[in-house]
Structures are given as structure tokens and as C-alpha cells.
C-alpha positions as CSV (number, residue, x, y, z in Angstrom):
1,X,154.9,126.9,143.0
2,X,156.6,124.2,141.4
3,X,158.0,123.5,138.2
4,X,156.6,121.0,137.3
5,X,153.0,123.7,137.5
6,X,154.7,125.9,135.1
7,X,153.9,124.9,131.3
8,X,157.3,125.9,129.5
9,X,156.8,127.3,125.4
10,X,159.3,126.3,122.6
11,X,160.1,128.1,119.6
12,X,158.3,126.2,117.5
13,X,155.2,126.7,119.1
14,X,154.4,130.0,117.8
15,X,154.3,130.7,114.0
16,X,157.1,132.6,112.9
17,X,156.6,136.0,112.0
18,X,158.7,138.5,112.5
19,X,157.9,141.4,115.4
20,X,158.6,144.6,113.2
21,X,156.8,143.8,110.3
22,X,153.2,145.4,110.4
23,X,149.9,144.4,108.3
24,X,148.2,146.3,106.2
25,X,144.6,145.8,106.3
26,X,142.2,146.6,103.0
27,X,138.8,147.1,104.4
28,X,135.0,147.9,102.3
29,X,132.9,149.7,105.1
30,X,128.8,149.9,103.8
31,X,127.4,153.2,103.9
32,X,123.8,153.9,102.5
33,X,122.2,152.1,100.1
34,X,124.7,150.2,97.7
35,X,127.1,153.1,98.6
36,X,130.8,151.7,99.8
37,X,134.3,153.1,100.9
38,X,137.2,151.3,100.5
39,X,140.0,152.1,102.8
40,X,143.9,150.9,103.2
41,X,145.4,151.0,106.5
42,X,148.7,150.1,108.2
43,X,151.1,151.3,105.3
44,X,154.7,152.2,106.4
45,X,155.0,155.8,107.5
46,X,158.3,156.3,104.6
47,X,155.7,155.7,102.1
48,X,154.1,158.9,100.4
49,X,150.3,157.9,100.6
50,X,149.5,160.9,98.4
51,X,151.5,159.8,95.2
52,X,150.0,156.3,95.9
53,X,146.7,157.4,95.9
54,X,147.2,159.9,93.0
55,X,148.5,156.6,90.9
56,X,145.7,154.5,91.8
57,X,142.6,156.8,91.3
58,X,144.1,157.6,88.0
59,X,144.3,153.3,87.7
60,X,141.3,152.6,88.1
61,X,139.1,155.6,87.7
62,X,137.9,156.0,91.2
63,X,137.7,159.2,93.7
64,X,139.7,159.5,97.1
65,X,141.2,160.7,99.9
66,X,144.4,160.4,102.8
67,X,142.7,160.8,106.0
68,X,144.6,161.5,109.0
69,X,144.2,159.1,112.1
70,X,145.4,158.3,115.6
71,X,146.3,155.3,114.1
72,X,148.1,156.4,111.3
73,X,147.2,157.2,107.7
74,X,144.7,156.0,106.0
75,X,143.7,155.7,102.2
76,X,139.8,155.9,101.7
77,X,138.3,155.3,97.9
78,X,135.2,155.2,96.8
79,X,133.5,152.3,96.0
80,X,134.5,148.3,96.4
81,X,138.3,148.7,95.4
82,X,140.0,145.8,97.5
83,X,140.8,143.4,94.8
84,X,142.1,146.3,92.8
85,X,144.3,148.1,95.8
86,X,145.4,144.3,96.3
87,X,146.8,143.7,93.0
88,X,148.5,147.5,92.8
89,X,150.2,147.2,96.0
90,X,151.8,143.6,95.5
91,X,152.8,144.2,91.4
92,X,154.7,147.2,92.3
93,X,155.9,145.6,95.2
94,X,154.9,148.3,97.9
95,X,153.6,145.7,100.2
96,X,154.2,141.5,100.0
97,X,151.5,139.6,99.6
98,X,152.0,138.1,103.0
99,X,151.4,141.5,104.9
100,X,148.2,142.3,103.4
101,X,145.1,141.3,105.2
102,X,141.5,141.7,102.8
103,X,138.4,142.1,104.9
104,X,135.0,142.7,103.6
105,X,132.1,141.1,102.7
């Protein structure tokens, strides 16, 4: 093998992020009918999800629940909450806006 064969990367070829900062992804999942369940996943494991969610039910006047799972904790709430979660999580600076990732429909 050569090396001329071997294709060589630079820096600058990748964006720049930086390798221990995770994501936290705001997701709506569809259950029946017009029924929906918000859930936040990915937070930092310092963080006490509890308080967070007893803050942010009492916000914005939903229902919900920590759930554990194998890949960490996650936040479920009831009905379409992402732009709300969004805008809690970035004005009391728990997460920066360039973590969060907002799927749905």
C-alpha cells in the first residue's frame, strides 16, 4: 500500500465540536388519538431532574415523570411541550442553545 492510496484528513475538515459535550434531544412521541408525550433526554447526570421537572410542570401546568433508562434519565410530560422545555432549559441556562436538538413533527 502506498501513500499516495491513503487519503490524509485535516483539522479543518471536520466541524469543530468538542468530544465531551453531549446533546440533549427534546422529542414528541404520538400515542393514541391526538394524545402526545413529550420527553427530554441526554441531560448531564449532576443535574437533579426531579427539581427540573417539579419547576417546569408547575410552569406550564402540565403532568410528568423521570423515567429511568439504560440510557440515562429521561423527563417525560404530557402533551406537546418542546417549545416550552426549549425555552426553560436555555433562559435559566441549564443547557446552551447549541446542545439542544428538537425533534418532532
Amino acid at each position: 500500500m502506498t501513500s499516495e492510496n491513503l487519503i490524509v484528513f485535516r483539522q479543518t475538515d471536520f466541524p469543530e465540536e468538542d468530544e465531551n459535550q453531549s446533546r440533549v434531544h427534546i422529542r414528541v412521541q404520538q400515542r393514541n388519538g391526538r394524545k402526545c408525550v413529550t420527553t427530554v433526554q441526554g441531560l448531564a447526570d449532576d443535574l437533579d431532574l426531579k427539581k427540573i421537572l417539579k419547576y417546569v410542570k408547575k410552569m406550564f401546568n402540565t403532568n410528568g415523570t423521570v423515567v429511568k433508562d439504560e440510557m440515562g434519565d429521561v423527563i417525560q410530560l404530557q402533551g406537546d411541550q418542546r417549545k416550552n422545555v426549549y425555552r426553560f432549559l436555555t433562559e435559566f441556562n441549564i443547557v446552551p442553545k447549541t446542545q439542544i436538538t428538537e425533534h418532532g413533527f
